[in-house]
C-alpha positions as CSV (number, residue, x, y, z in Angstrom):
1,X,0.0,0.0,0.0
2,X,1.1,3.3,-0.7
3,X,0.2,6.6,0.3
4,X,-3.7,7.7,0.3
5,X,-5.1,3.7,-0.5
6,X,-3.4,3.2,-3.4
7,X,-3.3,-0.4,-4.0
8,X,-0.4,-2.4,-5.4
9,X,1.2,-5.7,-5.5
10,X,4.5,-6.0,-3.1
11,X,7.0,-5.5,-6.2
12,X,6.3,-3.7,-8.9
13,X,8.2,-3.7,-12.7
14,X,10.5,-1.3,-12.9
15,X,10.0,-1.2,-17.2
16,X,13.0,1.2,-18.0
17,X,15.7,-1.7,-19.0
18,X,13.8,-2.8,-21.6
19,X,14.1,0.3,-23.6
20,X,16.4,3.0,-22.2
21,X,19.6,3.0,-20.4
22,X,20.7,-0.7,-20.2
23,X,21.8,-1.5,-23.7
24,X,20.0,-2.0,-27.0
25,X,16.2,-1.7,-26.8
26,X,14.9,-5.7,-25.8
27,X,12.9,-6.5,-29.0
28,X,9.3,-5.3,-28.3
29,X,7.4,-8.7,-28.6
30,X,9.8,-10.2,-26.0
31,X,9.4,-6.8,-23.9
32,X,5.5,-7.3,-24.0
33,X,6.0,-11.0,-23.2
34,X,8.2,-10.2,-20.0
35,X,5.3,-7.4,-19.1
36,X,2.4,-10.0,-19.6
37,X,4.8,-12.6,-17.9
38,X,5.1,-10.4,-14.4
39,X,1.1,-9.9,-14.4
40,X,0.7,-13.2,-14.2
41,X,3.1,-13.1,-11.3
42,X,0.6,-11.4,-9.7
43,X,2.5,-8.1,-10.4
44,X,-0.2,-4.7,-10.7
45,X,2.2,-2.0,-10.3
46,X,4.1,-0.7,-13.7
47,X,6.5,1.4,-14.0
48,X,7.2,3.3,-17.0
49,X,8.3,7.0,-18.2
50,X,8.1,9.0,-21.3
51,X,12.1,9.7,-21.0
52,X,12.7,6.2,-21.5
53,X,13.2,6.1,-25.1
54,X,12.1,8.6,-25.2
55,X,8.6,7.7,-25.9
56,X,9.0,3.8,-26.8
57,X,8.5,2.5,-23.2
58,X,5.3,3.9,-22.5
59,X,3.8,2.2,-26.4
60,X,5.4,-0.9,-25.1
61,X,4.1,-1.0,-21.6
62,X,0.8,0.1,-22.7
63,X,0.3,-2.3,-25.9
64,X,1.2,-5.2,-23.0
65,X,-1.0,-4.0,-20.0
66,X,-4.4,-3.0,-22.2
67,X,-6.0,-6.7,-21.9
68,X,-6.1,-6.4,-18.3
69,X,-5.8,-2.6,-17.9
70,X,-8.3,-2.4,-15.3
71,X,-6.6,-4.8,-13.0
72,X,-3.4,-2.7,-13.0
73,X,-1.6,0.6,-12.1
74,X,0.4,2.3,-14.5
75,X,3.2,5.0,-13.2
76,X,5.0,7.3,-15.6
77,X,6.3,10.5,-15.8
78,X,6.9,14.0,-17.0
79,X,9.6,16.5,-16.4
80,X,12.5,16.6,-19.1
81,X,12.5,18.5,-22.4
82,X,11.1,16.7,-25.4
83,X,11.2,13.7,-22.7
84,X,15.3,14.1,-23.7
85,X,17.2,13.8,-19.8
86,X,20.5,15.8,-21.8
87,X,18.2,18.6,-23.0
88,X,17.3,19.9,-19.5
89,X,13.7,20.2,-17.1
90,X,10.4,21.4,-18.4
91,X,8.2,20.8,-15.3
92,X,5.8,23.9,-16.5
93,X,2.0,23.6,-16.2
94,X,2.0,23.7,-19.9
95,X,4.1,21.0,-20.5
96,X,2.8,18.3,-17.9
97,X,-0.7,19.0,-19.6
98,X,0.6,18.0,-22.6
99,X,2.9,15.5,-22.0
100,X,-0.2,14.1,-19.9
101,X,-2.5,13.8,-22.8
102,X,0.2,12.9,-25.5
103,X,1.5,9.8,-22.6
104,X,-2.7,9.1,-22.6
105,X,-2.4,7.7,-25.7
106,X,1.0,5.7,-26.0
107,X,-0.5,4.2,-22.9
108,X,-4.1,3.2,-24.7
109,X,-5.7,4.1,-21.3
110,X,-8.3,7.5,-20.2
111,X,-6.3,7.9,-17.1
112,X,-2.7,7.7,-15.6
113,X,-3.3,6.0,-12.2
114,X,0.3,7.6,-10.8
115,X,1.7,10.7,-12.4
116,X,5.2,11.5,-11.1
117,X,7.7,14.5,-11.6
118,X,11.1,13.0,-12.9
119,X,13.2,15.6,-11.3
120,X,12.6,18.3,-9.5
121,X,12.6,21.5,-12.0
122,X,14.6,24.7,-10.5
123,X,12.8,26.8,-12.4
124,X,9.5,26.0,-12.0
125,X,7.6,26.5,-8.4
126,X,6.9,23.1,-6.7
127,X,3.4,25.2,-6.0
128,X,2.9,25.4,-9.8
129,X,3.6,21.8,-10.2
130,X,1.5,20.5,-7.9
131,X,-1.3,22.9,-9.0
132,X,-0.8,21.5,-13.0
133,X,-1.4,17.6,-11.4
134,X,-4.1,18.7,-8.9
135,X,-6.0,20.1,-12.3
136,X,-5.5,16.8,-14.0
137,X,-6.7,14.5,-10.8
138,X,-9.9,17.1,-10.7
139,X,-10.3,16.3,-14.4
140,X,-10.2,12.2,-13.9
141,X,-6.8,12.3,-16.3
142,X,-4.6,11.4,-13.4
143,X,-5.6,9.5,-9.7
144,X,-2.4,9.8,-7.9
145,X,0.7,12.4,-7.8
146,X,4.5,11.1,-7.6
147,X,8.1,12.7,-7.1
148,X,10.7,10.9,-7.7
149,X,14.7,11.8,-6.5
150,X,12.8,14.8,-4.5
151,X,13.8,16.2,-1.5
152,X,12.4,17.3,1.8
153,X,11.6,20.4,0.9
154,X,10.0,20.1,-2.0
155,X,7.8,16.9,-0.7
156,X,6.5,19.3,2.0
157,X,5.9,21.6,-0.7
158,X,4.2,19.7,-3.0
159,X,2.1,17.7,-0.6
160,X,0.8,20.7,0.8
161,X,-0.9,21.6,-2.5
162,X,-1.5,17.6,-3.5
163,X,-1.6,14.9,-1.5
164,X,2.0,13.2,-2.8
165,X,1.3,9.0,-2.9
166,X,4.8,8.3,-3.7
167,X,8.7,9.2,-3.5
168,X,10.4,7.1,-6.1
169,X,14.3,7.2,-5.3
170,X,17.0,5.1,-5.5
171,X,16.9,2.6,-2.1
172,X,19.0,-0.3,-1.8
173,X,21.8,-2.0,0.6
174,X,24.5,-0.3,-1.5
175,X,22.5,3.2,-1.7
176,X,20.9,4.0,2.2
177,X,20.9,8.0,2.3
178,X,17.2,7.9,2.1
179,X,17.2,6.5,5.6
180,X,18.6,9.7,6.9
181,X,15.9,11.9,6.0
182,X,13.7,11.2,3.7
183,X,12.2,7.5,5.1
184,X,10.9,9.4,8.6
185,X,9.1,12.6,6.6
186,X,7.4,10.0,4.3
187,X,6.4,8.1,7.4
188,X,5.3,11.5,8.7
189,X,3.5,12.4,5.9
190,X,1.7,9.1,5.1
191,X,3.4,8.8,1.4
192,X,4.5,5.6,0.1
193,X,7.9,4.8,-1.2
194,X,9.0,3.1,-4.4
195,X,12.5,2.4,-4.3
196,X,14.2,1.5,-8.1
197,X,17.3,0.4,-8.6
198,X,16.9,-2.3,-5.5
199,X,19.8,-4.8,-6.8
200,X,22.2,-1.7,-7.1
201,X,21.7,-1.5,-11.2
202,X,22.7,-5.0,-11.2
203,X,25.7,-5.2,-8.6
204,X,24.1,-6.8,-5.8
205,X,23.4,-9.8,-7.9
206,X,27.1,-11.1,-7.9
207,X,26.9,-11.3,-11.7
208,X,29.0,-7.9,-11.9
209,X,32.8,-7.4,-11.1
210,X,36.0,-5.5,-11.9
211,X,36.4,-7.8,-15.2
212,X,32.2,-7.2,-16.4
213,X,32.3,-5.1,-19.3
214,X,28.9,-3.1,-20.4
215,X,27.4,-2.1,-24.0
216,X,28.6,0.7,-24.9
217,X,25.8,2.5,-24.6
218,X,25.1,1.4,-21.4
219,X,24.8,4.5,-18.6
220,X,26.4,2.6,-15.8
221,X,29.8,3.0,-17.9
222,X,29.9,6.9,-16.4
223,X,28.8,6.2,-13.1
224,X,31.8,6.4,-10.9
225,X,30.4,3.7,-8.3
226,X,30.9,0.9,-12.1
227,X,34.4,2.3,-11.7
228,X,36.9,-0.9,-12.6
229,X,38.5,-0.1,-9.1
230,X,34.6,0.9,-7.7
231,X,33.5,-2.6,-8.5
232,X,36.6,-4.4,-7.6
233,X,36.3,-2.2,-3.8
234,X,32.6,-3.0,-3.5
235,X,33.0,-7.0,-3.9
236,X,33.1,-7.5,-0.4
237,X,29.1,-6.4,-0.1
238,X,28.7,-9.1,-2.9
239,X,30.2,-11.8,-0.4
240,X,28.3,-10.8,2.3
241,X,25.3,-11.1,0.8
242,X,26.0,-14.5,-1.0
243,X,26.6,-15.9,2.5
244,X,23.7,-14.7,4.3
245,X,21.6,-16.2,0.9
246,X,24.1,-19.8,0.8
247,X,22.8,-19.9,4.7
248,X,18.7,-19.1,3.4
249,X,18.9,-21.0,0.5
250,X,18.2,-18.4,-1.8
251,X,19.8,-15.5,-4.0
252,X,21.5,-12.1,-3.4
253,X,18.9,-10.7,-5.4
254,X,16.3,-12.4,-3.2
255,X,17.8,-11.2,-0.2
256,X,18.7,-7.8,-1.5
257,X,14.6,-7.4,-2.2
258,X,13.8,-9.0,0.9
259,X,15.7,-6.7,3.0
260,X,14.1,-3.7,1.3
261,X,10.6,-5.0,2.0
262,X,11.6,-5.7,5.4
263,X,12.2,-2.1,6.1
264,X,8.8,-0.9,6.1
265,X,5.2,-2.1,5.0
266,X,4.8,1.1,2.6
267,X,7.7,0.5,0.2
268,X,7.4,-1.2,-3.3
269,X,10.3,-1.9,-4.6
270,X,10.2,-2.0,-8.5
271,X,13.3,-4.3,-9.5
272,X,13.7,-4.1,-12.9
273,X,14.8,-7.0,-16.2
274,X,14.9,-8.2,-19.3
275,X,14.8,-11.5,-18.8
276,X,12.0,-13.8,-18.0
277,X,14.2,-16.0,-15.3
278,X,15.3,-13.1,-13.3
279,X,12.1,-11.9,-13.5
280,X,10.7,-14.5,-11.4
281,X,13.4,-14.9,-9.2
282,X,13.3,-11.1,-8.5
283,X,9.1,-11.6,-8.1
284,X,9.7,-14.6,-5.8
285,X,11.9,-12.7,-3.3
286,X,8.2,-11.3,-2.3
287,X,8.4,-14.6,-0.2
288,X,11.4,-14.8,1.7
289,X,11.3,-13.9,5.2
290,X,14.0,-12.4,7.0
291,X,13.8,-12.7,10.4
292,X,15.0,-9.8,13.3
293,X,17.8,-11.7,13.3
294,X,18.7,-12.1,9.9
295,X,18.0,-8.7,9.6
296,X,20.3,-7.5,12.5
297,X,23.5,-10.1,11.1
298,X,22.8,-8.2,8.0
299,X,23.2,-4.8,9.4
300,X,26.4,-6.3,11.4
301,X,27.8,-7.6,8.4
302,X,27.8,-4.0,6.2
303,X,28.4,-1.9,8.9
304,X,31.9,-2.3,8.2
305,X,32.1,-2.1,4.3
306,X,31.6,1.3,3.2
307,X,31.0,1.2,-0.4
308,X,32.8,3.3,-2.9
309,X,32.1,5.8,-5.7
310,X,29.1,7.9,-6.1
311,X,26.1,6.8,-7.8
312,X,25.6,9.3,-10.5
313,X,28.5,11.9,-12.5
314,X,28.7,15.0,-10.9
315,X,26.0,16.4,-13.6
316,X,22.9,14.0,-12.8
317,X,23.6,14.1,-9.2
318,X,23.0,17.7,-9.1
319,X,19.6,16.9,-10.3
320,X,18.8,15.0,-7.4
321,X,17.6,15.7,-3.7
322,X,16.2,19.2,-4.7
């Protein structure tokens, strides 16, 4: 459950991977086949996002979900020019109108059930953004107002003009600023939290180290954390975790998601893949319990590895915690 009753499965699909940012664009019949396969997982929350492509994810997410659109909820977002990250923010009312009514369509649905703001736009008043959503929920266009990367400021901002359901940020064992601040105001302010990038872009599966080498178009090759020495540092998180999952019987993956819904009953992790089999070992993490004391070996066991490298280059991270 998120914030103000809105209803989802445990994990969500993060559906970015299969068009944007990881590589070559999966080919869109296997894409919808993936999307279809998670549904029957018993997956209802999607994740999608007119950037990613731009355009391409949101046709692809909606041609899969519209034989059971009604039994779903579909997130995506607005907030970049021409939906381009590298051409800069366009958060103005203007804009998230029409970038509303244009992601309508690629969607094949009369209604986006969560709406979020990709990035938090300098230039534009949180007030103003808010107020553009707030029009759209009154019309019956959008249900639910997101943020994602936000921070505290602007959630109090915005939720005093809209109710916010959801804070989408980055969350995992390899990434736990959020604790800091952001977890107890969204506890505060009863809004949900959907944490992407749970298996640290990959890393926190073991099936990454200093040797992997990515597509070349592949973003994680300009993140300093995917650093050849980064990785090679960071290893010892990977071990950690492959012991605690040798002694459970299950993956790193499945403990990495298993943690994160540990933390609290209002976060929906949305792990994302390309591939069917990690799709359902990701989904069947939903299952595993972690006990208080698995939970406390694991916060023994990292409280000693301090992982290295930031998670974005200097120019995405100032775009984040605004």
């Amino acid at each position: 459950m998120l914030g103000q009753g809105l209803e989802v499965s445990a994990l969500g699909l993060g559906c970015m991977g299969l068009s944007y940012g990881y590589g070559p664009a999966t080919e869109k019949q296997d894409a919808i086949k993936l999307i279809r396969r998670a549904f029957e997982l018993g997956v209802t929350f999607f994740d999608s996002a007119e950037a990613y492509g731009p355009y391409l994810n949101e046709e692809v997410v909606g041609e899969a979900l519209e034989p059971f659109r009604n039994e779903v909820v579909i997130a995506t977002k607005f907030g970049f020019i021409n939906g381009v990250p590298a051409q800069g923010m366009d958060s103005r009312p203007e804009t998230i109108r029409a970038v509303t009514e244009a992601a309508l369509k690629r969607l094949r649905t009369d209604r986006i059930d969560l709406l979020y703001q990709h990035r938090v736009d300098p230039n534009v008043p949180m007030e103003d953004v808010a107020g553009a959503v707030k029009e759209l929920i009154a019309e019956g266009k959008v249900k639910h107002f997101g943020l994602s990367e936000a921070g505290a400021g602007s959630i109090r901002k915005a939720h005093a003009i809209q109710p916010v359901t959801a804070l989408q940020s980055e969350y995992s064992l390899w990434w736990r600023e959020p604790e800091a601040e952001i977890l107890p105001l969204l506890e505060e302010l009863g809004i949900g939290f959907v944490p992407f990038s749970p298996l640290g872009k990959g890393f926190l599966t073991g099936a990454i180290n200093e040797n992997t080498t990515f597509d070349k178009t592949d973003f994680r090759n300009v993140v300093p954390r995917f650093s050849e020495e980064n990785r090679k540092a960071n290893q010892t998180l990977v071990e950690v975790l492959g012991s605690i999952a040798d002694q459970k019987g299950v993956t790193r993956a499945q403990i990495a998601i298993a943690w994160l819904l540990a933390q609290k009953p209002w976060i929906v992790p949305i792990p994302g893949t390309t591939k069917i089999s990690r799709l359902e070992e990701n989904m069947a993490a939903a299952t595993v319990e972690l006990t208080a004391q698995d939970l406390a070996d694991i916060k023994n066991a990292l409280s000693d590895i301090e992982v290295q490298g930031a998670r974005y280059p200097q120019q995405m991270q100032s775009r984040v915690g605004k």
